[in-house]
SEDO-472924 format. One record per residue (C-alpha): residue in three letters; x, y, z. Coordinates in steps of 0.02 Angstrom, whole numbers, padded with zeros to 5 digits, always signed. Layout:
<rs>
ALAXYZ...
</rs>
This chain:
<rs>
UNK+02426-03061+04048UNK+02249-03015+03974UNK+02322-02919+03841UNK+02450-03076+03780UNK+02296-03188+03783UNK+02178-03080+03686UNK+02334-03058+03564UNK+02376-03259+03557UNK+02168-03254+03515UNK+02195-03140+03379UNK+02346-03223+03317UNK+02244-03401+03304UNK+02096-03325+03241UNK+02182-03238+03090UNK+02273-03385+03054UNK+02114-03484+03040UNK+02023-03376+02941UNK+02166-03369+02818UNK+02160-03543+02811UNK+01990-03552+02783UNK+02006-03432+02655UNK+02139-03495+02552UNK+02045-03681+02556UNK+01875-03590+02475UNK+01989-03502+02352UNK+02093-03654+02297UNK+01939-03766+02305UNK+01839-03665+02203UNK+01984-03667+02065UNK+01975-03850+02086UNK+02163-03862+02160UNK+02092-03941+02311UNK+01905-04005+02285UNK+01798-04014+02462UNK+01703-04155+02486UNK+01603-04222+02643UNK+01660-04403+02744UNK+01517-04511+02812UNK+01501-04398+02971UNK+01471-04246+02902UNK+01655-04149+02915UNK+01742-04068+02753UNK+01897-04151+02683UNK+02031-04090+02577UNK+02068-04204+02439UNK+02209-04204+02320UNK+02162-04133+02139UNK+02085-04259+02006UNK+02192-04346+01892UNK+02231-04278+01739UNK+02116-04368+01593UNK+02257-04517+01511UNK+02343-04474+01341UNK+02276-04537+01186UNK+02304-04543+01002UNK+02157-04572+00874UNK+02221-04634+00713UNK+02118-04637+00555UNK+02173-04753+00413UNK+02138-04784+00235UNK+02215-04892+00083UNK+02261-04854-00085UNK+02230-04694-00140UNK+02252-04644-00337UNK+02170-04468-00371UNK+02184-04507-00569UNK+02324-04514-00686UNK+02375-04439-00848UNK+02493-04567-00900UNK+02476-04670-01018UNK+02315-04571-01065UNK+02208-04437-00951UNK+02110-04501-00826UNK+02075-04367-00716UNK+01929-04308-00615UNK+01845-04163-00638UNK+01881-03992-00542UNK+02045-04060-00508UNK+01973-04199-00375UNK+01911-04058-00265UNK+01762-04163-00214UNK+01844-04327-00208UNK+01839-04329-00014UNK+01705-04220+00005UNK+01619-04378+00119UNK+01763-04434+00209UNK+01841-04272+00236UNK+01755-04221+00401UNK+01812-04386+00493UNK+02001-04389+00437UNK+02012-04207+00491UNK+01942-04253+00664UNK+02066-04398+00706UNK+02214-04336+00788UNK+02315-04421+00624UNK+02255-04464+00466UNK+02323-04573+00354UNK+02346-04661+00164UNK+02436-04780+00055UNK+02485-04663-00089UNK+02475-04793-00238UNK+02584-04703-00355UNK+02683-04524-00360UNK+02631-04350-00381UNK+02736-04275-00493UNK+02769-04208-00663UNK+02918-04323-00696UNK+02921-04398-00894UNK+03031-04545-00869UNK+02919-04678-00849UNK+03032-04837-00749UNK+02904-04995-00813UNK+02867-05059-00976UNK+02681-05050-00985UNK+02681-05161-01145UNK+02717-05290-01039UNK+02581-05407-00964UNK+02512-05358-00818UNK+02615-05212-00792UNK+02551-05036-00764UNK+02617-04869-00712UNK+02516-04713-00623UNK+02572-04511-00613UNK+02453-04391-00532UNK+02504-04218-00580UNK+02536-04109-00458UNK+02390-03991-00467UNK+02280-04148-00376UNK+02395-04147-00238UNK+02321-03992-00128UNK+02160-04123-00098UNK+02252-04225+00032UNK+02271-04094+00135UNK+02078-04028+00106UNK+02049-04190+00152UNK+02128-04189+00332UNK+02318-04331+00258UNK+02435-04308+00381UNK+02555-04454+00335UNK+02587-04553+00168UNK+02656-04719+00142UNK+02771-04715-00019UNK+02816-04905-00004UNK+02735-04999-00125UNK+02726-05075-00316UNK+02675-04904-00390UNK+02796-04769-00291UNK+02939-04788-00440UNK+02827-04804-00583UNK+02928-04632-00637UNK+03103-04685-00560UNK+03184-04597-00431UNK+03165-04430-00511UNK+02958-04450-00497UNK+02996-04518-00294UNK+03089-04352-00241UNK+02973-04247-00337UNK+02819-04331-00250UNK+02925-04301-00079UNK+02951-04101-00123UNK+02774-04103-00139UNK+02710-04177+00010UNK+02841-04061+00084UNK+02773-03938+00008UNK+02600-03984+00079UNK+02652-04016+00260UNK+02613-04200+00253UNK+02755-04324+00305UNK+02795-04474+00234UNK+02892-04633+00235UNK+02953-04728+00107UNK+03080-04871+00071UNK+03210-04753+00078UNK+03206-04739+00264UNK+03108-04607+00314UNK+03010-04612+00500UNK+02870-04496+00462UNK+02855-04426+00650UNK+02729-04345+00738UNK+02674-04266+00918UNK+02510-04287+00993UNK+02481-04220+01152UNK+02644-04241+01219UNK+02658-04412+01153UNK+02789-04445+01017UNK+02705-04551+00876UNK+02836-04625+00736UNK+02757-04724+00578UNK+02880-04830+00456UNK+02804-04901+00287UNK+02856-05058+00199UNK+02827-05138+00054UNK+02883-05308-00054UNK+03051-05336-00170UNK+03213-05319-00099UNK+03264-05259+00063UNK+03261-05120+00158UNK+03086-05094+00203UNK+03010-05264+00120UNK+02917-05377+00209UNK+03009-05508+00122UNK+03166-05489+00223UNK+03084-05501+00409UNK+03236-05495+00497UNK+03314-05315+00437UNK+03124-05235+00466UNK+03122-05317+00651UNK+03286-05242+00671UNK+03231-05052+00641UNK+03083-05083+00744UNK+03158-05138+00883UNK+03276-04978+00864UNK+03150-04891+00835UNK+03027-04924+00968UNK+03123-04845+01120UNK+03135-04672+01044UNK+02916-04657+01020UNK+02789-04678+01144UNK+02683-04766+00967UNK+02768-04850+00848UNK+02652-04891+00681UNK+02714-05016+00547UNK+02642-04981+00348UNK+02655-05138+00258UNK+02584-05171+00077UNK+02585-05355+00039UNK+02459-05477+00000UNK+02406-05557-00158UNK+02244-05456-00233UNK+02079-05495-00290UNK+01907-05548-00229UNK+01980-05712-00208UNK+02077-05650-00070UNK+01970-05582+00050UNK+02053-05697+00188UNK+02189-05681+00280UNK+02292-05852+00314UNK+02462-05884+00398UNK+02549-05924+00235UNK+02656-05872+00105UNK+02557-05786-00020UNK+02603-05745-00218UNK+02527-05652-00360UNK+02565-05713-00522UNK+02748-05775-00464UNK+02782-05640-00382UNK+02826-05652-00185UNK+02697-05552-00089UNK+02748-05615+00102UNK+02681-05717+00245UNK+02588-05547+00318UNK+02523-05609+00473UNK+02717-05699+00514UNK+02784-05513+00481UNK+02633-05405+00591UNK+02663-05515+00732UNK+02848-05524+00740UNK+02847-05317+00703UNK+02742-05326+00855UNK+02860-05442+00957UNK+03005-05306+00926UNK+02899-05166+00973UNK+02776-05087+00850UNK+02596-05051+00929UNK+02494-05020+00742UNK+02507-05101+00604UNK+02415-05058+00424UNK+02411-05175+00295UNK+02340-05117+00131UNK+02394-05212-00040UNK+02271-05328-00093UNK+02140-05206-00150UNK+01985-05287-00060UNK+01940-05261+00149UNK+02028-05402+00247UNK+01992-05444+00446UNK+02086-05368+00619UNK+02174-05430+00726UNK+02218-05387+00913UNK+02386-05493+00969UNK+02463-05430+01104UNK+02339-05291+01149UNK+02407-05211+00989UNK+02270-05187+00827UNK+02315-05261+00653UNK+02217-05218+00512UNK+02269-05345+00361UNK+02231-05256+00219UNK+02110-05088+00208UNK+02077-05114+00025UNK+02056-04980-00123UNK+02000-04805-00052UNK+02000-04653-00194UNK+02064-04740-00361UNK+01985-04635-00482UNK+01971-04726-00658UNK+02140-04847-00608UNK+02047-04989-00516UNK+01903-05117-00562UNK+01785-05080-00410UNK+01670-05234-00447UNK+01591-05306-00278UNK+01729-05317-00157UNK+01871-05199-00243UNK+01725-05072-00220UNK+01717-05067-00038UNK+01822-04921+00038UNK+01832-04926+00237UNK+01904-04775+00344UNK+01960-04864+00492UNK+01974-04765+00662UNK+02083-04840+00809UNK+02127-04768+00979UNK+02257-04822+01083UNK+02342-04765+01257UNK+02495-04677+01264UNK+02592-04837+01259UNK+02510-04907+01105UNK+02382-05018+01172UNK+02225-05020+01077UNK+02076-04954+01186UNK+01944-04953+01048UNK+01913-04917+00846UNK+01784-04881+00729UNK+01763-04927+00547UNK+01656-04795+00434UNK+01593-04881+00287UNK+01626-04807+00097UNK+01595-04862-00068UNK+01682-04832-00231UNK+01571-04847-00403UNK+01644-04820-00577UNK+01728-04700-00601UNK+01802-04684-00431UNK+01796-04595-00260UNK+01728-04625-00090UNK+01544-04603-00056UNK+01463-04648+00123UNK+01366-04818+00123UNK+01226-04829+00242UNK+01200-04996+00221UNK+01395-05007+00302UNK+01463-05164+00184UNK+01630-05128+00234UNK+01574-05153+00426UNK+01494-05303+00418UNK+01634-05375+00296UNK+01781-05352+00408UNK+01686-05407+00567UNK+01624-05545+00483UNK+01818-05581+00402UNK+01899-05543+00563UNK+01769-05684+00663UNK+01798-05802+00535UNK+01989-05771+00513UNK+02060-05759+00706UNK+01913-05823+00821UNK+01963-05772+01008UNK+02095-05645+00942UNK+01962-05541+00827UNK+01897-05375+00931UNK+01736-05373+01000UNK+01590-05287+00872UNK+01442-05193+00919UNK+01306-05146+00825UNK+01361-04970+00819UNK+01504-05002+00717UNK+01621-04992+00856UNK+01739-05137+00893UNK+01838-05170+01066UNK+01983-05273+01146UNK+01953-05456+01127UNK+01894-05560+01286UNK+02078-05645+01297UNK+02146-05477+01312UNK+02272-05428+01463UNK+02166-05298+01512UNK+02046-05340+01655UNK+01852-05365+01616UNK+01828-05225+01704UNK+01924-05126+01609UNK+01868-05182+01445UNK+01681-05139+01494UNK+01756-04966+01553UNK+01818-04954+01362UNK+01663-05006+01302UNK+01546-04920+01397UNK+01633-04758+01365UNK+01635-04773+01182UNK+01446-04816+01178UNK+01418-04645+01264UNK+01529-04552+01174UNK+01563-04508+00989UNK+01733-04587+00943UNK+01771-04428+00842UNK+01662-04277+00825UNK+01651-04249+00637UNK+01761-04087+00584UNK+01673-03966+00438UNK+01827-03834+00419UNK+01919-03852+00287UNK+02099-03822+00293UNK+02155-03703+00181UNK+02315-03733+00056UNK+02446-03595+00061UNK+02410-03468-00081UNK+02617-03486-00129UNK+02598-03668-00110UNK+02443-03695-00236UNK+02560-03580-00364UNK+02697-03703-00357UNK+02573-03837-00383UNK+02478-03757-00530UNK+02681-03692-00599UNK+02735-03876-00588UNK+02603-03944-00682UNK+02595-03797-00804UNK+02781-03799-00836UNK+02805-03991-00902UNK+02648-03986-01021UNK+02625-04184-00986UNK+02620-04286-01153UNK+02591-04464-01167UNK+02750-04570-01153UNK+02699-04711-01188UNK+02550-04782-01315UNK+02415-04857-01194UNK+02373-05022-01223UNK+02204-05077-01207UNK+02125-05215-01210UNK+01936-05315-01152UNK+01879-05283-00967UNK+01850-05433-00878UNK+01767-05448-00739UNK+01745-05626-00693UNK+01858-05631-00520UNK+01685-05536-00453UNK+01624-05712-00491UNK+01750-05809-00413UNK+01719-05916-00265UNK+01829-05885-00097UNK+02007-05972-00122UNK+02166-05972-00035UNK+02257-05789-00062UNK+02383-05869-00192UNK+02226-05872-00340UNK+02286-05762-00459UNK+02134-05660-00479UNK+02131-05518-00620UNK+02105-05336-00498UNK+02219-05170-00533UNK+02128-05099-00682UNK+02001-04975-00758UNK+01811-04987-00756UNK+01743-04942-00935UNK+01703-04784-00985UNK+01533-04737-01017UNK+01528-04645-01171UNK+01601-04689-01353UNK+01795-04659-01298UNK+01921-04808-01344UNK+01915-04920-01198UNK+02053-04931-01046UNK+02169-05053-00996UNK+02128-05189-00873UNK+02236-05332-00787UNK+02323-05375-00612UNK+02478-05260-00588UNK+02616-05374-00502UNK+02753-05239-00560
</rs>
């Protein structure tokens, strides 16, 4: 009887201390934390929750490296340092990306007559396409007034190149450009004006793909470039806008019904100048992010000069949590440079106040900018988002440069090498003008002289300068 006893002891006593042992060991590896109730005795708790799924998107407008068509225009070392500033905050954003305003390619057909008023074509050669990927580009909208300036031909070469590159792209032509970040499947469609598909103009076909589109991707984000241009439209209205006759949409009719059918982002870019955000539905809008690297192909007087990098975050079902906007500057001839004195900040917040009252986000002084009191989320909860961006850096700057393929920057230097570019076309200059930097605030529909060339400083024939509505 003794010796069952001392063996049922044994039994117990081993089974405790293996217990004991396996709750250190899995405790210690953080399977099962330890903690202490009121009275003093050790609980088992069940592991902490895994940290939620985000996506960090960093946006831009139009970028134009330079052109060679009708004349050269190009910066020097082949744009290598056109980014140099912005570079360390697009690479740090989980995706980065820009409203390509005109192809990359070698192409000689131009599609436009550039004789014609107001009407102006753009080809970066290839060589300058390796800086969007120094720069951090991920995705590229090809949907707007510049993509065809050199016909289908000059589209599809653009594409191979960004294939080339690694950067995806959509287009009219029906491309999602798709992504994956952490787990979460992230889609992005770009649209532009003119004829359907893909135009903002025909509202009904574009809700259509959303709404097909918004099942298969946990975030859906909608491109659009619309808008009429100038320093006379800095505001964003709930109206039809034109430019020069030409239909340029009802933008904030076509964010929020994309919205309705299930986008979550939506980037406007278009009129050349900053415009406000908006948050409807706890999804971000931003109306139009203005000119960003136009090297010698935009007037950057007051306004047109302001060049904002726009950072948003949202949960892994597309609501925006919180966003950031990093102020640049272009001066003549082009490029983004960092502006301490953040002008494209206080712009947009003071647009976005002025433009949609309850619905604009919440600013801070740190550049930061949060879900709007009326939002669905609890106060609580917005607090929670804003306390934890005030304690921690949105994005922590990345310095490494990625490095283009050594195969991939022969193709590039063979492409441009092989179609020894000429002029197509005579280039047609004529006086700068620069009075819609004078002009007071209007409705968008002022037709207000933007898409040109700053003057050159030294003794060379002067550039062309008018509104492009072509």
């Amino acid at each position: 009887m003794k010796k069952k006893r001392l063996l049922t002891i044994i039994i117990v006593c081993s089974a405790v201390g293996v217990f004991c042992i396996t709750g250190i060991v899995l405790a210690s590896t953080g399977v099962v934390r330890l903690v202490r109730d009121p009275h003093g005795e050790i609980l088992d708790t069940l592991p902490p929750p895994p940290p939620p799924r985000t996506v960090t998107i960093a946006a831009v407008g139009d970028i134009m490296m330079g052109t060679d068509f009708p004349n050269d225009r190009l910066p020097p070392q082949d744009g290598a340092l056109l980014f140099a500033d912005a570079a360390p905050i697009l690479r740090a954003a989980d995706i980065a990306f820009g409203n390509l305003e005109g192809p990359i390619t070698s192409a000689k057909g131009c599609a436009k007559d550039i004789t014609r008023q107001h009407t102006f074509a753009f080809r970066s050669p290839p060589k300058l396409a390796k800086n969007l990927v120094t720069a951090g580009f991920d995705v590229m909208s090809l949907a707007n007034n510049h993509s065809k300036d050199f016909g289908y031909a000059g589209m599809a070469d653009c594409k191979g190149i960004l294939d080339s590159l690694g950067i995806t792209y959509s287009s009219k032509d029906g491309e999602v450009a798709e992504m994956e970040v952490d787990g979460l499947k992230v889609g992005l469609i770009a649209l532009t004006t003119g004829s359907g598909p893909r135009s903002i103009l025909s509202i009904d076909m574009a809700e259509k793909e959303v709404s097909e589109l918004a099942p298969l991707y946990d975030v859906l984000v909608v491109s659009f470039h619309g808008g009429t241009e100038g320093t006379a439209a800095l505001h964003t209205y709930d109206k039809f806008e034109n430019l020069f006759g030409e239909p340029r949409g009802n933008i904030v009719q076509f964010s929020h019904r994309m919205i309705d059918a299930g986008a979550d982002v939506i980037i406007g870019h278009g009129p050349h100048v900053p415009r406000g955000i908006e948050i409807y539905k706890d999804r971000v809008i931003a109306y139009s992010l203005g000119n960003y690297c136009t090297y010698r192909c935009m007037q950057l007087v007051a306004e047109l000069g302001y060049a904002p990098l726009l950072v948003v975050e949202v949960d892994s079902v597309g609501r925006f949590l919180r966003g950031q906007i990093h102020s640049f500057t272009q001066t003549p001839p082009g490029g983004p440079k960092a502006d301490s004195s953040e002008k494209a900040f206080n712009l947009m917040k003071s647009l976005s106040i002025a433009d949609f009252g309850l619905r604009a986000p919440m600013f801070s002084k740190n550049l930061n900018f949060y879900p709007p009191a009326d939002s669905s989320l609890t106060e609580a909860e917005i607090q929670a988002i804003r306390d934890s961006l005030d304690a921690l850096a949105m994005l922590e700057p990345d310095s490494t440069e990625p490095e283009v393929a050594g195969e991939v920057d022969s193709f590039l230097t063979k492409l441009s090498a092989d179609d020894s570019l000429t002029t197509d076309s005579p280039s047609v200059p004529v006086e700068i003008q620069d009075e819609s930097a004078k002009a007071p605030l209007k409705t968008p529909d002022t037709k207000v002289e933007t898409e040109s060339v700053e003057p050159k400083t030294t003794s060379e024939e002067p550039e062309e300068t008018a509104p492009d509505s072509t």
